[in-house]
N, C-alpha and C positions, 0 to 999 in steps of 0.2 A: 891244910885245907881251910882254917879258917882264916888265915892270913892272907889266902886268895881269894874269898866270899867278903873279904873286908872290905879288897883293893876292887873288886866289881862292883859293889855296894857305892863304892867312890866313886866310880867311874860315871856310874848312872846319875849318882846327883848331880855331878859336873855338868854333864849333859843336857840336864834339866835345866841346871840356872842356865848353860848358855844359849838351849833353845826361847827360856824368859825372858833374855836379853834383847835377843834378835826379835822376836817377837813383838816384844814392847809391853804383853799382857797377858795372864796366864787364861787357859783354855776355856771356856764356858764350862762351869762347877758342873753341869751335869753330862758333858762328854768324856767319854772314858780315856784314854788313851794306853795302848797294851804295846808294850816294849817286846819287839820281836826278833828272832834272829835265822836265819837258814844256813845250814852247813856248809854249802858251795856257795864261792864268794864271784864266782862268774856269770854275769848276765849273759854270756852264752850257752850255757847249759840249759838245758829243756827243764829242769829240776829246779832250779832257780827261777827261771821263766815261770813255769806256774802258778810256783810261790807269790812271785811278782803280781799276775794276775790275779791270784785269790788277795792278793792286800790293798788293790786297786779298785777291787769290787766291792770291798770291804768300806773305804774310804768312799767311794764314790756313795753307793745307798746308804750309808751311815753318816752321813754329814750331821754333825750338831748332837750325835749319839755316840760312837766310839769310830775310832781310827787306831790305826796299828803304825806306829814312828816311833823310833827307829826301827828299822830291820838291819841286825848288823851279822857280820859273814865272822868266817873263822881268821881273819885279820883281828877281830876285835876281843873275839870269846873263840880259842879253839875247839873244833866241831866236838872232839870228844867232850870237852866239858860243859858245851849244850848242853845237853840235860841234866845234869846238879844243878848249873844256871835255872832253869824249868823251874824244880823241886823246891831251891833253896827260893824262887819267885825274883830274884835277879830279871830273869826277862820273863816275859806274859805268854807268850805264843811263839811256837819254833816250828820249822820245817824237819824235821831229821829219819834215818832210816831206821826201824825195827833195831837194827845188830846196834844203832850206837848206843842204843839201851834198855839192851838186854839182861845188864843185870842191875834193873829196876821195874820192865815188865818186862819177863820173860815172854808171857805168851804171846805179844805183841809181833817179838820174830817168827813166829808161824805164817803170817801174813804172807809173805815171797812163797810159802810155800802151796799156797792154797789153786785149788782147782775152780773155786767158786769165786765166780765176779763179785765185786761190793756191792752192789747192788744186790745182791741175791742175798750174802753177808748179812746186810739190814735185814730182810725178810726172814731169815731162818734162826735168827739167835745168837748168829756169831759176833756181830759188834755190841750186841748188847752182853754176850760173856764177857768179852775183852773191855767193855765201857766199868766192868764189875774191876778189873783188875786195875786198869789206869786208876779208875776212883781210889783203889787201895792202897793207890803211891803215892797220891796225890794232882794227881793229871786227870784232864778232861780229854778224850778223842772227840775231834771233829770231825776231818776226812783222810783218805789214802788216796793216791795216783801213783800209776808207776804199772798198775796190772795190765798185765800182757806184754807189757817192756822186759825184754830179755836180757840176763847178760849171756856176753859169749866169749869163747879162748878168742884172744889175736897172738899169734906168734909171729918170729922172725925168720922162724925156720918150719918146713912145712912135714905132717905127718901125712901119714895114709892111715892108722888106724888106733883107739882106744889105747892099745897095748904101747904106742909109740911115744907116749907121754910118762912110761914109768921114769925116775929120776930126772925128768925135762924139769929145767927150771924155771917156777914158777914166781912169779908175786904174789904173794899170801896174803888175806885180811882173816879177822872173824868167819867172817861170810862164806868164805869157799875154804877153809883150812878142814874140814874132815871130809868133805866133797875130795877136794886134792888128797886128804892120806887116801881115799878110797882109791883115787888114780895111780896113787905110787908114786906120786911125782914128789919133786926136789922143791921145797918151799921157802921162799927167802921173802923175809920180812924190808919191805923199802916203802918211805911215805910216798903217798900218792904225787908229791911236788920233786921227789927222786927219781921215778917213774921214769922217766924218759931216759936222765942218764944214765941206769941200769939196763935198760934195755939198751945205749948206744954203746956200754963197755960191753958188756956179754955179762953182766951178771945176774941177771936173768932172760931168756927166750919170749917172755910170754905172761900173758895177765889177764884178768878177766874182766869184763865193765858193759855197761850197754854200748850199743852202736855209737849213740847220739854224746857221748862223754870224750870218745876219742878225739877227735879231730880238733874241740875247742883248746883241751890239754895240749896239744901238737904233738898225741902220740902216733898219728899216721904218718908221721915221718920216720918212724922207726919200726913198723908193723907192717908184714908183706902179708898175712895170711889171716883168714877170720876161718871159725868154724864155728860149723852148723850141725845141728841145732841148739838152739840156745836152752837156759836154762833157768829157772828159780823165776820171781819177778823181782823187778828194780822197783821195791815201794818206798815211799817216803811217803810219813806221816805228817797230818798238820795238828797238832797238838797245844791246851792252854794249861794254865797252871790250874787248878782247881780250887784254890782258896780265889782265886783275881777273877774265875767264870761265876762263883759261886755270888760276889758282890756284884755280880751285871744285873744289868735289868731283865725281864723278859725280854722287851724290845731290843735291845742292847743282844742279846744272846740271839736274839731272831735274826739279825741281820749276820753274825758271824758264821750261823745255822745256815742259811743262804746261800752263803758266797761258798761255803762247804759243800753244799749240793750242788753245786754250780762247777766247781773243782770236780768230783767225783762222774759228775753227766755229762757236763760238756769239754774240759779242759784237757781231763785225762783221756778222753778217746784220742783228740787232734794230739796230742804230744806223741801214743804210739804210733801213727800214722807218719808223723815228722821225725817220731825215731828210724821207720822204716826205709825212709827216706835219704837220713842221713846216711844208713849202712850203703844203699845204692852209691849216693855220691862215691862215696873209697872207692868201692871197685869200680865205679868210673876211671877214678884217676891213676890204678893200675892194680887195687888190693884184691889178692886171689880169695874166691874162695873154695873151704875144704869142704865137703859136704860128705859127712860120717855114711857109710852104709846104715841098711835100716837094721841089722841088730845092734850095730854100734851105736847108734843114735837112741834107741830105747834104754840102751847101759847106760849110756851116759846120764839120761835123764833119771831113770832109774837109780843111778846108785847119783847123782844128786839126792833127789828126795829123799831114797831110803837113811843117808847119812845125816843128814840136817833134822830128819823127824825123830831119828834114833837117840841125839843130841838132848833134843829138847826134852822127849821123853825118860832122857835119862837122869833128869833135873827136877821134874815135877809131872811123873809119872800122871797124879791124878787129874791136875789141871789139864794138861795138853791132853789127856784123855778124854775129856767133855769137850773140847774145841779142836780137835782134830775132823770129827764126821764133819761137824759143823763147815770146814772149810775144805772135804775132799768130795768129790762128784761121788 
């Protein structure tokens, strides 16, 4: 571990002298600049795009006050070790989802689970419980996007009902692996850059992801069937190191505060909407969909939730106890 916090530690000065070089001059002494990173390294992803636009807005009103450069993908820093990067202050500010660190704040992955918009979130006490926890790891929360972005099964081979998925094989992550034991299904661990060719051998049927993740990956070449309805939310947090938020200025932290509500109001509605969208295109182009009866569609979401709260509850009983009401209707 610390042989690889040495070699990023390098990596980043490197960086620096050669952004000094190019430059000609190092930054005006009192702009910030916060080393960023986002898990998906695709500007066609809606998740990436976001990110995009919250570091754009950032840059843009923050001129001569902080900017966020580099933002670098899991090419540079693998997305799992984003967040040690975070903690150990390696980078300043990351895009990433609840599950890739989880076990740094747990309660964080409750967030996919919640009934309660962000906005509501803010008003009731829920970001401020979860602002308790980040601070205790040493993270700042700034914003979420992703609620009301579903993920859903796509398969290659079509069911009629719940019961049709026992030993179907699936792609596993964190995320859906006690949702899937609850299924019955057959779980086979493949990275998401495998995806594809497991799905074209047959070594798995079937995986789960939002609409709008499909098609950039090119897994709608391999995928005949989407089912409905979806389930959990696709959140991604924007997150800052909290020793690098703590040296900001007010102003400096006002404009990051900003572009955060700006993320959360405006950016994250048009994304579900272009996620919605994106599902449409597939079944344009031929992808069926399976649409669960209505007591299968309640199991299914039903024993989602029930499985992922029983999870966390089973980890820190009392925590996810105080922030569970907080985040269900």
């Amino acid at each position: 571990m610390m042989n690889r916090r040495v070699k990023m530690r390098r990596y980043f000065a490197v960086l620096g002298l050669s952004t000094l070089l190019l430059t000609g001059a190092p930054a005006h002494a009192e702009e910030a600049v916060l080393k960023g990173a986002m898990f998906i390294k695709s500007d066609k992803s809606l998740f990436r795009s976001v990110f995009n636009q919250f570091v754009e807005r950032v840059n843009e009103t923050g001129k001569g006050l902080v900017r966020i450069d580099p933002v670098l993908g899991p090419e540079a820093i693998p997305s799992r070790e984003m967040p040690n990067a975070l903690t150990e202050g390696v980078i300043d500010i990351a895009g990433l989802p609840p599950a890739y660190y989880r076990g740094i704040i747990l309660e964080a992955d409750a967030l996919q689970l919640a009934s309660v918009p962000p906005a509501e979130q803010r008003k009731n006490g829920a970001i401020d419980y979860l602002q308790t926890r980040y601070n205790a790891a040493g993270w700042q929360f700034l914003a979420q996007y992703g609620y009301g972005l579903q993920f859903h099964l796509f398969l290659d081979e079509p069911i009629e009902t719940l019961a049709d998925l026992k030993d179907f094989p699936l792609r596993t992550t964190p995320t859906y692996r006690h949702f899937f034991d609850a299924l019955g299904a057959r779980q086979v661990e493949t990275s998401r850059g495998e995806l594809y060719t497991a799905m074209e051998r047959g070594v798995v049927n079937g995986y789960a992801n939002a609409m709008s993740e499909v098609a950039p990956a090119g897994w709608d070449e391999v995928t005949k069937y989407r089912v409905d309805p979806g389930f959990y939310h696709a959140v991604v947090t924007i997150t800052v190191n909290k020793e690098r938020w703590d040296a900001l200025s007010d102003e400096q932290k006002a404009v990051l505060s900003s572009a955060a509500e700006a993320v959360e109001m405006e950016m994250a509605p048009a994304m579900v909407a272009a996620d919605q969208a994106e599902g449409q295109k597939m079944v344009d182009k031929g992808m069926t969909v399976i649409t669960l009866s209505k007591d299968d569609a309640a199991n299914l979401q039903d024993m989602a939730l029930s499985a992922y709260w029983s999870l966390l509850e089973g980890e820190n009983a009392d925590s996810i106890g105080k922030l569970r009401p907080l985040l269900s209707e």
